[in-house]
C-alpha positions as CSV (number, residue, x, y, z in Angstrom):
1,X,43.6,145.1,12.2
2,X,43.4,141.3,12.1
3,X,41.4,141.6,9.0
4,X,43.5,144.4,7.1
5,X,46.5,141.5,8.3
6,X,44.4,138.5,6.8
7,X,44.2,140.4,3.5
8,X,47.8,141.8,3.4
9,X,48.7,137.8,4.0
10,X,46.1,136.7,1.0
11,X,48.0,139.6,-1.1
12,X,51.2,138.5,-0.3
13,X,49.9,134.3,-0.8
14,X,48.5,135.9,-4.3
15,X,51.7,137.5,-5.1
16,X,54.0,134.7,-4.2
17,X,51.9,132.6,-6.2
18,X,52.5,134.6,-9.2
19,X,55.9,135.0,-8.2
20,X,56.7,131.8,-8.3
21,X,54.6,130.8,-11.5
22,X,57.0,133.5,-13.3
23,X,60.5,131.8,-12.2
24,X,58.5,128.4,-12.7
25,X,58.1,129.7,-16.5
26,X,61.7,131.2,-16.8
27,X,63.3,128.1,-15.7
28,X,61.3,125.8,-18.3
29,X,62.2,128.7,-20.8
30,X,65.8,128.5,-19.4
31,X,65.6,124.4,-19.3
32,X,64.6,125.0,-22.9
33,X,67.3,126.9,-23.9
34,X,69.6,125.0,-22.5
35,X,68.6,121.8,-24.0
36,X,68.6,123.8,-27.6
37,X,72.3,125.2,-26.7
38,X,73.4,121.2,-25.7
39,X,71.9,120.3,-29.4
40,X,73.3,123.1,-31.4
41,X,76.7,122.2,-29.2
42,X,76.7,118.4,-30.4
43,X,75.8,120.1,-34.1
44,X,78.8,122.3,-34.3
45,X,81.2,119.3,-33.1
46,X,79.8,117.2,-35.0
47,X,80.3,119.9,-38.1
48,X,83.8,120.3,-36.6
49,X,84.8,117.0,-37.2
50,X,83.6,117.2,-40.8
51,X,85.3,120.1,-41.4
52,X,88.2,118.4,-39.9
53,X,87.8,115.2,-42.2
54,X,87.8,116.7,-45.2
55,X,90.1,119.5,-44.8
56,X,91.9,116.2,-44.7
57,X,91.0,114.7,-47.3
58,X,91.3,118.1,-49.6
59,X,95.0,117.9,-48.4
60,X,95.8,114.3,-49.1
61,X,93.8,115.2,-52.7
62,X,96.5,117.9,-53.2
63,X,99.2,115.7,-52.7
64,X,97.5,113.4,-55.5
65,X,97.2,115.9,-58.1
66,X,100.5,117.5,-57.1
67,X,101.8,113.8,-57.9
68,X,99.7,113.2,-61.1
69,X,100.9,116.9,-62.7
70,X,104.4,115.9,-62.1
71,X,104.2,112.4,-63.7
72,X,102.1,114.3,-66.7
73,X,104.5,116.5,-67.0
74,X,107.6,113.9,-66.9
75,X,105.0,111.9,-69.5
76,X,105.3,114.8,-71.7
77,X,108.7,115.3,-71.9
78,X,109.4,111.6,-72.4
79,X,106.8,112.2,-75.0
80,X,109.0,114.7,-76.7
81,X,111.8,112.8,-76.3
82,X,110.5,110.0,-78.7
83,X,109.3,112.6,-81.0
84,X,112.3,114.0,-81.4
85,X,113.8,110.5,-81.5
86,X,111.7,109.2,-84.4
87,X,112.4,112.5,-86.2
88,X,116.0,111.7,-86.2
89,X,115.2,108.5,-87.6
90,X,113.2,109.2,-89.8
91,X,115.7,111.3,-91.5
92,X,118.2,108.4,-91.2
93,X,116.0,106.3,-92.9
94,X,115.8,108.7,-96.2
95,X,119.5,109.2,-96.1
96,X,120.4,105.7,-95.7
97,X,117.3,104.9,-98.5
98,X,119.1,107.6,-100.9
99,X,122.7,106.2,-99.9
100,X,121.0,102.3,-101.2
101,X,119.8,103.8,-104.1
102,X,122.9,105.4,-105.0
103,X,125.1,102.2,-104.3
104,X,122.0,100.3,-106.7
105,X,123.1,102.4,-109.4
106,X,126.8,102.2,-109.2
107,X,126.7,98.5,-108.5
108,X,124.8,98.4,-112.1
109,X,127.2,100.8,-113.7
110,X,130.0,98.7,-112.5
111,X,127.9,95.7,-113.7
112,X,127.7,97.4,-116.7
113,X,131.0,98.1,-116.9
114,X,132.1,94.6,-116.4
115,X,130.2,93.3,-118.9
116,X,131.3,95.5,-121.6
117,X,135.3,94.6,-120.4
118,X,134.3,90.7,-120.2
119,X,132.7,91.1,-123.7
């Protein structure tokens, strides 16, 4: 009895041992784990803020361009504007160049005629 006692206690020494060298193993896998889950963790806020920065900076970009089509667009229509201005005046000029010729040539006629009265 004492021996069949001594080698249930070795069996049970043997399988304690074992026992414990499996949770010894699952806690350094578990220690593991949770040293890669508190560096994927700093990962994802750092990412966060990132993400957070630029969706930022997209937004304050928006604002820009918003800013830039509107002036491009006043631009173009002050653009027009002179077009349309120097158009105008451009015809004024021919009719006032016509209207200068025209008084040339009566000025003359009456300088003609002036002559030919004083003669």
């Amino acid at each position: 009895l004492v021996d069949n006692v001594t080698t249930q206690d070795v069996k049970i020494s043997r399988l304690s041992t074992h026992f414990f060298g499996h949770v010894n193993s699952a806690q350094s896998e578990i220690d593991n784990l949770t040293g890669t889950l508190l560096d994927q963790q700093s990962i994802i806020e750092s990412q966060a803020s990132t993400i957070s920065a630029l969706n930022t900076t997209a937004q304050q970009q928006q604002g820009r361009i918003e800013l830039l089509e509107f002036n491009l667009d006043d631009q173009q229509h002050t653009t027009q504007q002179q077009q349309a201005t120097i158009e105008s005046q451009a015809t004024t000029i021919i009719a006032l160049s016509t209207t200068a010729q025209q008084q040339q040539q009566h000025i003359e006629q009456l300088e003609s005629s002036l002559d030919a009265f004083n003669a």
